[in-house]
N, C-alpha and C positions, 0 to 999 in steps of 0.2 A: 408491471405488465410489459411486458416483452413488444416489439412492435412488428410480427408476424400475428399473436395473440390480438392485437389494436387493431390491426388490420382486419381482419376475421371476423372480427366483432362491428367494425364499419360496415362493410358489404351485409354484413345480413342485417343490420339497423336502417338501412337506406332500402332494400329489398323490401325489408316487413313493411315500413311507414310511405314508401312512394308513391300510393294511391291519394293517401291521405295529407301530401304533401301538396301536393295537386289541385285537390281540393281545399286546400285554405289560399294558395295561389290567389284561386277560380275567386274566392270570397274575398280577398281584396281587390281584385279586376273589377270587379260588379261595381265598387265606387269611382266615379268619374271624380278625379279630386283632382281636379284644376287650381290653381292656387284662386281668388275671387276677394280684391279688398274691401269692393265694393258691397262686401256681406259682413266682413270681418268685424268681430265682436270680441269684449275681455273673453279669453280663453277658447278662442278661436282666431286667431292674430293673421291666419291665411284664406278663412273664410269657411264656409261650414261643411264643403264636401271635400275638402281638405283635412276638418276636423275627425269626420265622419273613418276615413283611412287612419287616421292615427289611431282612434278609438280602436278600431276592430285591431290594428299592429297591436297594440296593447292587449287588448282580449283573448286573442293566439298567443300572446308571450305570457300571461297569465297560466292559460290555459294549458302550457306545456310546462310547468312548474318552475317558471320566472317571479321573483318579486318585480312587480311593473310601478314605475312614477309618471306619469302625467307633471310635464313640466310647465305648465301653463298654456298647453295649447299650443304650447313653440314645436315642439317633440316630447320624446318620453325612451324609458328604457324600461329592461327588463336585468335584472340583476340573478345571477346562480354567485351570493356570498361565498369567499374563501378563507385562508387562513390569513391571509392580507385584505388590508383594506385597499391597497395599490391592486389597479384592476387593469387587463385586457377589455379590451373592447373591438368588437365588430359595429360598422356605421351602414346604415344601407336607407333607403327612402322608401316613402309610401303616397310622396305626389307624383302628379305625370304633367306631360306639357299637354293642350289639347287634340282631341282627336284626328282633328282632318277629314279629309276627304279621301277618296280613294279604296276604300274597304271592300274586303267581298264576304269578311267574316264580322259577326258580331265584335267590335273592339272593344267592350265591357261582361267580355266574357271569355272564358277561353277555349280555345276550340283546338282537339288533340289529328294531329293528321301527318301522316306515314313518318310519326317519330318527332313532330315538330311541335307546339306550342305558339297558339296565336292568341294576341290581344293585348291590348295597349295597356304595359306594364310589365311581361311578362319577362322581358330583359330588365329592362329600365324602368323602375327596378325593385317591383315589386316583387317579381319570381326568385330574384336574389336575396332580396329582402326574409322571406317565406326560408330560405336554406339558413340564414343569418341563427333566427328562432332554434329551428329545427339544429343545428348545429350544439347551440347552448343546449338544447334536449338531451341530445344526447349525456353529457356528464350532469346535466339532473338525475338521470337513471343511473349512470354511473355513482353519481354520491349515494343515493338513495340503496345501492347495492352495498358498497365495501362500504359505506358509515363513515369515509374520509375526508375532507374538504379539500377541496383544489390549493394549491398553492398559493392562487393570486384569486379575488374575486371575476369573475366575468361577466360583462355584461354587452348586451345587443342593443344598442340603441336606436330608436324607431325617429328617423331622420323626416321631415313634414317640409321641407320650403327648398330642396337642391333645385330644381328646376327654374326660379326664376331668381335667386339669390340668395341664397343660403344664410338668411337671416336668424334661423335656427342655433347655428351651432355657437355663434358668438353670445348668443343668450344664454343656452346651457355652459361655456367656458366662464361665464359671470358668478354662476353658480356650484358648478362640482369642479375639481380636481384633473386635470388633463390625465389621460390613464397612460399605463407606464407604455404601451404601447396598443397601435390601430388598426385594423384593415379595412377597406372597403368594400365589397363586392358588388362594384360598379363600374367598372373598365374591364381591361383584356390582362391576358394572363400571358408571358411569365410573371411579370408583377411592372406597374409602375413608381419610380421612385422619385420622379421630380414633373413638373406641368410650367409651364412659360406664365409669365405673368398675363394676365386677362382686363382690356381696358377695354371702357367701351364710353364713348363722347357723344356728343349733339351740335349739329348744326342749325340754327336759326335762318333763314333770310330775313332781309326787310319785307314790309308788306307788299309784294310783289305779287302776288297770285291770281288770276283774275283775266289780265290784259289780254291772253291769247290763251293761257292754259288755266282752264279752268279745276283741273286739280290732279296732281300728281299721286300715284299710290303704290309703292312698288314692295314686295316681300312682305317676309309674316313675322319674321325675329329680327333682335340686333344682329346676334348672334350666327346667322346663317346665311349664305351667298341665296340671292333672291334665285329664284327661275321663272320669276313672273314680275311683270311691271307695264303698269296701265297710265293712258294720260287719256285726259276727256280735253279737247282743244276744240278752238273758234275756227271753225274750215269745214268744209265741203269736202266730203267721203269721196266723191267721184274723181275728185282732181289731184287726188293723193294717188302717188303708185306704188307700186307694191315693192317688196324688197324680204328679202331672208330673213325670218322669225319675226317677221313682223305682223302681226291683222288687223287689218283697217274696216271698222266699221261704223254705219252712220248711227249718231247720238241722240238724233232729235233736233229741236231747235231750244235757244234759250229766251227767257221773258222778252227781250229785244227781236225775236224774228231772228235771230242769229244760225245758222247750220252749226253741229255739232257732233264732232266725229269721236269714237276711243278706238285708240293706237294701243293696242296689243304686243309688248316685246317678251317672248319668252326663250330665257339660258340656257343654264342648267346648273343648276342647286349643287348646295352641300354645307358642310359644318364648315365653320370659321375657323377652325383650328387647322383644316384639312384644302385647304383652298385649289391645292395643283386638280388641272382638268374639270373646273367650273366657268362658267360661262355668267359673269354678271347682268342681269333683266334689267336693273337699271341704268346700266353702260349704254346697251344694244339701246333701251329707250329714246337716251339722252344725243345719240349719236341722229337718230331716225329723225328726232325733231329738232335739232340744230340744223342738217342736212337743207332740211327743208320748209325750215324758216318758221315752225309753227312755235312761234315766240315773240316776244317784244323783247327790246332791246333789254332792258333788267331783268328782263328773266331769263335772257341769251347769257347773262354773266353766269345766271345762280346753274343751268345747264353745263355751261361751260366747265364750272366747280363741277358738280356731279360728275362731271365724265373725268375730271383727275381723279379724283375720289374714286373711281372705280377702272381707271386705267391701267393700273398693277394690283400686285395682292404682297408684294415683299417693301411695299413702305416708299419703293422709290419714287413713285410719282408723286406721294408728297413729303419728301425727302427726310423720313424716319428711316431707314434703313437702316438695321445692324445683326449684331450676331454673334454667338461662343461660341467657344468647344464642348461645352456642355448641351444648351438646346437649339442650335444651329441660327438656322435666320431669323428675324421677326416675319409676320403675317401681320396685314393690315386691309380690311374689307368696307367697304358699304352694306350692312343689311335691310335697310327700310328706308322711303323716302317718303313719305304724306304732307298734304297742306291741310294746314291750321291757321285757324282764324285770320287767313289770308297770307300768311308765310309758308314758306319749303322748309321744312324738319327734313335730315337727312342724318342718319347715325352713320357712325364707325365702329368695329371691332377690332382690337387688336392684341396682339398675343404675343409678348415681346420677351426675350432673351434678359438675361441678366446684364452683356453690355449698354445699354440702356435705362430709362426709369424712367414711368410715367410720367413723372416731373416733366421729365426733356420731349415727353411725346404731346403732353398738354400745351406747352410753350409754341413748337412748331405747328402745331392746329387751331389755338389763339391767334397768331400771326396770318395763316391761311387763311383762317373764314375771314378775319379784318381786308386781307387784299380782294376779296369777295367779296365784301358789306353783307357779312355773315357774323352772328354771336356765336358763342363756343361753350359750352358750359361740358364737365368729368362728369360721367352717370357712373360710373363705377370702375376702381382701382386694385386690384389684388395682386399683390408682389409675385415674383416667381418664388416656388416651392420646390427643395431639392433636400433629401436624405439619404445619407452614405451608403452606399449600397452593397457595404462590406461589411455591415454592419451584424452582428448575429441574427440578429430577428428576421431578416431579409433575407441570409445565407437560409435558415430553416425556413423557410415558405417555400424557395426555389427551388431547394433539395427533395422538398414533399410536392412539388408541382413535377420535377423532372421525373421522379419514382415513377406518378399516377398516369403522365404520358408518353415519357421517352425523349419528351423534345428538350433543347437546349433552355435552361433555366437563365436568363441573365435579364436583369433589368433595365427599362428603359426611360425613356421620358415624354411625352408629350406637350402638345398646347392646347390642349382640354383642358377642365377643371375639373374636380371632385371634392367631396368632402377631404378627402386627404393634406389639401392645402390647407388648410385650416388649426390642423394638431399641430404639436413639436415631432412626435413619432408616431407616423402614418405612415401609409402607402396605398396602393387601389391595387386589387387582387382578382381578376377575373370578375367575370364568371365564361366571358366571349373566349373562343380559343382562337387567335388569330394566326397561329399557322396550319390550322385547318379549315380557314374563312372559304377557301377554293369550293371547299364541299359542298356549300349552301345551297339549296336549292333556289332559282330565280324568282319563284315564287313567296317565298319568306321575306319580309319585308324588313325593314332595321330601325333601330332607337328611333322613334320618333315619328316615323315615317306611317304611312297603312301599311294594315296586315303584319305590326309589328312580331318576330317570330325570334323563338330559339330551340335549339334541339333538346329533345331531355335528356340523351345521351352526358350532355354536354353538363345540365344542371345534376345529372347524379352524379358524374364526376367530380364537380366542383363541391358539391356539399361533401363529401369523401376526402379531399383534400381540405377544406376546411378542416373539418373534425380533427384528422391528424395531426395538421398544422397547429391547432390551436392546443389538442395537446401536448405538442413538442415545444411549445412557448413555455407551454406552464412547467417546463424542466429548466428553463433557462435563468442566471440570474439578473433581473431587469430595474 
């Protein structure tokens, strides 16, 4: 088949089936699949509306002439057999993080408006997810037509746990065969080819909590720059003043007859990966009530800590600092600070270069929380990820990305994470166009956020480029 013939035959594949693409979207939006351990059972390992998305992922990849596995409830795939047992593979999800607040459309359903796609999932990345299938569909019909088998088998695998630690895929690597190559269709497009390593730590206090602050609470992830952070303190509302992004209001009293005020500090958010032009909630907090005395002496230390902890975002204030030529500088954040059973828990994220190694970042934050009378304990390590980007498989995705938009095809790298870290040969592949981010409408909201949204322009495109893509792999030899 010629590849004007390939082409010709995409566009009107994506044409016929796009209502209907849409609609199985819609039918995995409808599950709110929050990861949930506290439900989690044999063969539900993320809890049941977790399980509940996988199932239907499976049932749509059945349904479009996949052989589908159920891997214990970890994930699952769906297999179009080839002349090899050595398989491509596509990886995409069917968890979400939770909903939030802020909505003005249904976020468990999707809602189509002047070209755009709303509802929590529909990037991220269940709408991707949904092209993934639909992609493999397509050479089901094609086998089924010319009686030939593909070169290599293909299969779509229905990813269940990326959003809070991607415990999934080291279970299926236990079990099948690393495929000869991967994509994702879960980041931005040209393509990326490498991600910073990803640490994320914990801070303890001594049982300090109590004497003047009765509880600190700031952000919703490790993972992300707070834009919100609350303290309930032992004080009188009227005798506090006021100050920039700050709200002061009275609390009540506590069992002792005590006054009781919450200090209100609000940022301004963002991904942890992405930190330039964020404003840390727990910074602004930590600053408002040192300021102003609303603390006791041990708790003026554990304040003090927090506000290093959130005084840079490039490691220098607690002197991690480093960097390549490959992923540039490290990022180093505070996402969350709560009291527990009378202590300050306060995380870090960080997203570190290959000059570096969590080793050397764990040792330096051991040492810190100890000048603090703070414990330190690694909640999670993942090295950095980096594949050659000269590689053929790479050279053919770029080549079929520049075709379908005209922009510069060259790979890059981020301090995000994907399934992609995880294989030998991966990469993350669209589906976001990000040199056409400009376009967006202000109204469309992003990963994770309300009103999560993407264009379908964007998703017919990308299924299109899949398709091609994956059949110009299967000419390669891998």
């Amino acid at each position: 088949m010629t590849d004007e013939v390939l082409k010709a035959q995409v566009d009107a594949y994506v044409d016929e089936n796009w209502e209907n693409i849409i609609e199985d979207i819609r039918y995995l939006v409808q599950v709110e699949s929050v990861e949930d351990l506290s439900a989690a059972e044999a063969g539900k390992p993320w809890g049941p509306k977790s399980f509940e998305a996988l199932r239907r992922g499976l049932e749509l990849a059945e349904r479009l002439g996949l052989k589908t596995t159920n891997v214990d409830g970890y994930l699952g795939f769906g297999d179009l057999p080839g002349a090899s047992q050595k398989y491509i593979a596509t990886i995409a999800h069917t968890d979400i993080v939770p909903l939030g607040l802020g909505w003005t459309v249904d976020p468990l359903d999707v809602t189509r408006k002047d070209g755009y796609l709303l509802g929590r999932g529909v990037l991220d990345d269940k709408g991707p997810f949904v092209l993934s299938l639909w992609a493999a569909h397509f050479f089901v019909e094609h086998v089924k037509k010319t009686g030939k088998l593909l070169p290599y088998t293909l299969r779509a695998i229905v990813g269940n746990n990326e959003e809070t630690g991607m415990g999934d895929v080291p279970y299926y690597l236990e079990r099948y065969p690393e495929p000869a190559f991967c994509f994702t269709p879960d980041a931005e497009f040209p393509l990326i080819c490498g991600e910073k390593g990803v640490y994320h730590g914990e801070f303890t206090s001594a049982a300090i909590a109590g004497e003047k602050i009765v509880e600190l609470d700031g952000g919703t992830v490790p993972n992300a720059i707070p834009g919100l952070a609350c303290a309930v303190v032992r004080a009188d509302s009227t005798t506090l003043p006021k100050a920039p992004h700050i709200d002061v209001e009275d609390a009540g009293v506590d069992d002792q007859g005590n006054h009781l005020t919450r200090i209100s500090a609000h940022g301004k958010g963002g991904h942890a990966s992405m930190p330039a032009g964020t404003v840390n909630a727990i910074g602004l907090l930590d600053a408002y009530l040192l300021e102003h005395n609303l603390c006791s002496d041990t708790e003026r230390a554990f304040l003090e800590f927090s506000a290093l902890l959130c005084s840079t975002t490039d490691g220098t204030g607690t002197n991690i600092q480093s960097s390549d030529d490959k992923f540039g500088p490290l990022t180093c954040i505070s996402g969350t600070v709560r009291t527990k059973n009378g202590c300050f828990v306060q995380t870090i994220d960080s997203r570190y270069p290959t000059s570096t190694t969590g080793k050397a970042i764990t040792s330096a934050m051991e040492d810190l929380g100890k000048t603090y009378g703070c414990t330190y304990r690694v909640v999670a390590d993942d090295v950095p990820f980096y594949i050659d980007p000269k590689s053929p498989e790479i050279a053919t995705l770029l080549d079929t990305y520049h075709e379908y938009t005209g922009h510069e095809g060259k790979a890059f790298v981020i301090g995000g994470g994907t399934y992609a870290r995880h294989f030998k040969h991966a990469v993350a592949f669209g589906p976001v166009e990000s040199a056409e981010a400009d376009q967006i409408p202000a109204w469309v909201g992003a990963e994770h956020g309300p009103d999560e949204g993407v264009s379908e322009e964007w998703l017919r495109r990308a299924l299109k480029i899949y398709i091609v893509s994956i059949a110009r792999l299967m000419e390669l030899d891998l």
